[in-house]
Structures are given as C-alpha cells and as structure tokens.
N, C-alpha and C positions, 0 to 999 in steps of 0.2 A: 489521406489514408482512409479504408475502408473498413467499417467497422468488421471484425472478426466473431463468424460465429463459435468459435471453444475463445472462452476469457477463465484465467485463472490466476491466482496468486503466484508470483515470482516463489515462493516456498513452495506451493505444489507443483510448479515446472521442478523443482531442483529437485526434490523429493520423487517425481515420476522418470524422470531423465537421468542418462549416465553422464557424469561431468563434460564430455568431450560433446555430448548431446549441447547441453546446457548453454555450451559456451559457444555453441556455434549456433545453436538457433534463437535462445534468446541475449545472446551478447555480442553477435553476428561476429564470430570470431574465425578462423581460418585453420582449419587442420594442415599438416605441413603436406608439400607438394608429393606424390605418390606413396602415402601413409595408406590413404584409406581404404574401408574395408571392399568395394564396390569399382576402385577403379580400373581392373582387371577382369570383371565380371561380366562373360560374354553369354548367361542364359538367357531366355527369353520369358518377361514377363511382365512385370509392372512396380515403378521406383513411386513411396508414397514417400507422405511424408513421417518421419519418423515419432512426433507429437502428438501428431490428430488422428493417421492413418488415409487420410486425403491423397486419392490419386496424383500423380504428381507428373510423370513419365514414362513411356512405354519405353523397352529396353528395344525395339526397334528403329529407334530415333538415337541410340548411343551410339555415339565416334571415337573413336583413338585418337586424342589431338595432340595429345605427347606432352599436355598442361601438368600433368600429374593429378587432375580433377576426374571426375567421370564427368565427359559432355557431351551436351542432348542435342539435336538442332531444333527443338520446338518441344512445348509442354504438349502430355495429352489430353486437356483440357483446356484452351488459352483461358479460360476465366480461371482454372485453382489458382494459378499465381497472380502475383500483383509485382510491377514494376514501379520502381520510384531512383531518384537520381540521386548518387551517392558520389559527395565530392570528397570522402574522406583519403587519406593518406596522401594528400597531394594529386590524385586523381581524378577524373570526371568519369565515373562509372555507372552502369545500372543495375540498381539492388536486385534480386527474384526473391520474394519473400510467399511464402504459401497465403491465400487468400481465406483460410478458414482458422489458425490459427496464430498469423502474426508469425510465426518462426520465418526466422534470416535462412534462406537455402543455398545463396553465393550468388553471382554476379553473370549478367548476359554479355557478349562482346557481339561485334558484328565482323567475325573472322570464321565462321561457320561454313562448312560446306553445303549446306542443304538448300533449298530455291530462295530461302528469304535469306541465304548466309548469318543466320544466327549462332552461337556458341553459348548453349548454356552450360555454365562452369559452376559445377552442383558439390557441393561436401557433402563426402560419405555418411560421415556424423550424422546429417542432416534426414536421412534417405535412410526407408525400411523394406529390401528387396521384398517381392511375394513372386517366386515361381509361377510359368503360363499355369501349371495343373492348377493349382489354388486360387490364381487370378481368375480360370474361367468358373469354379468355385464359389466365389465370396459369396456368402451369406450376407451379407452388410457388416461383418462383424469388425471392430476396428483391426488396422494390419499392425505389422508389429513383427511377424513371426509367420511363416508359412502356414498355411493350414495344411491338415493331413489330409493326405486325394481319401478321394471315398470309392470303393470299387462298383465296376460299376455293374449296373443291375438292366434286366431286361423288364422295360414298361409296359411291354405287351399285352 
C-alpha cells in the first residue's frame, strides 16, 4: 500500500463525511445497486473524490452498464487511484481506492467496453460531481460542491 498524502483520525473522517460517505470510503462499504446520487448523471465534467477532492474521473469516460453503479472505463489520472486485490465476500476482485486519501471508491472488472475493456464500478457515496464550467475553473480549491461560473470578462 502506498502511503496517502491526507492522513487523519477515523473521528475527523466521521465528523467531515456523511454517514453513507463514511461507510463506503473508509469502511469500503457498498451503497445499494441504483441508489446513488451519480448513477444517472450524464453532464460533463469531472467525478473527484468525495474526501480529498482528488480528481478521479472525467464524465466522458462514463458508460451505462446496467450495474446500478456509475462506470468509468479508465481513471483520469491512472496514478489518483490505486488497485489492490480484494478476496472478500468469496470473491477474487480488484479494490480502486483513491491514491491521496486511502478512501475505498469500488471495485474494477474487466467487462468494460472501452480499448483496455475495463469497468470501473464507482459508488456515488464515494464521488463529488464538479460540472465542465467549474471543472475548467478550479482554482485548486478542494471539490466538494461546484463552484459558481465566473462571467466572463474581456482581457483585452
């Protein structure tokens, strides 16, 4: 495992995060299959992570796969996340866990349509949309919540 750069107490995750947050990215827990907020959401922009604010995936990489998950075919960063193998529930799976804060994201298959046939299978929980206007935007500032467009001005 690699070390993560945000480290904090298991009490200031619970205290910063909504429960359904909580339990899925530090207790790699599973929202139920077409619950969440994102699995329907066809704008275009950028899926962070809902923790750190760490890019995660561009919404032009989201497929309909009929999982009840929202799924990526590839991270937009391969390094944000980190893969590790997960034998739990009687399974041989691989974890996606965010690369900067240790938060559980869901699980990758290799049932994907896209060139390397991956299927990242991402809880919404997990994930903090940011609209294109805001995405091309960010100040650095952590995501979380769109930011408000700025109108725009002539630099001339």
């Amino acid at each position: 495992m690699s070390e993560h750069k945000v480290v904090k107490s298991e009490e200031q995750w619970r205290q910063e995060l909504t429960p359904a947050q909580y339990d899925v990215l530090r207790r790699a827990g599973t929202e139920p299959p077409f619950t969440g907020e994102y699995v329907y959401n066809k704008e275009s922009g950028d899926y962070r992570c809902a923790a750190c604010g760490t890019a995660l995936f561009d919404a032009d990489t989201k497929f309909e796969s009929g999982t009840g998950w929202p799924s990526f075919t590839e991270p937009a960063v391969a390094e944000a996340v980190e893969l590790r193998p997960d034998n739990s529930l009687f399974m041989k799976r691989t974890e996606v866990i965010c690369r900067t804060c240790g938060g559980h994201l869901g699980h990758v298959f290799d049932d994907g349509p896209g060139e390397n046939g991956q299927r990242y299978c991402i809880n919404s929980a997990a994930l903090a949309f940011q609209p294109a206007a805001a995405s091309a935007q960010d100040d650095g500032e952590p995501a979380g919540a769109a930011l408000p467009a700025q109108p725009d001005s002539d630099t001339r």
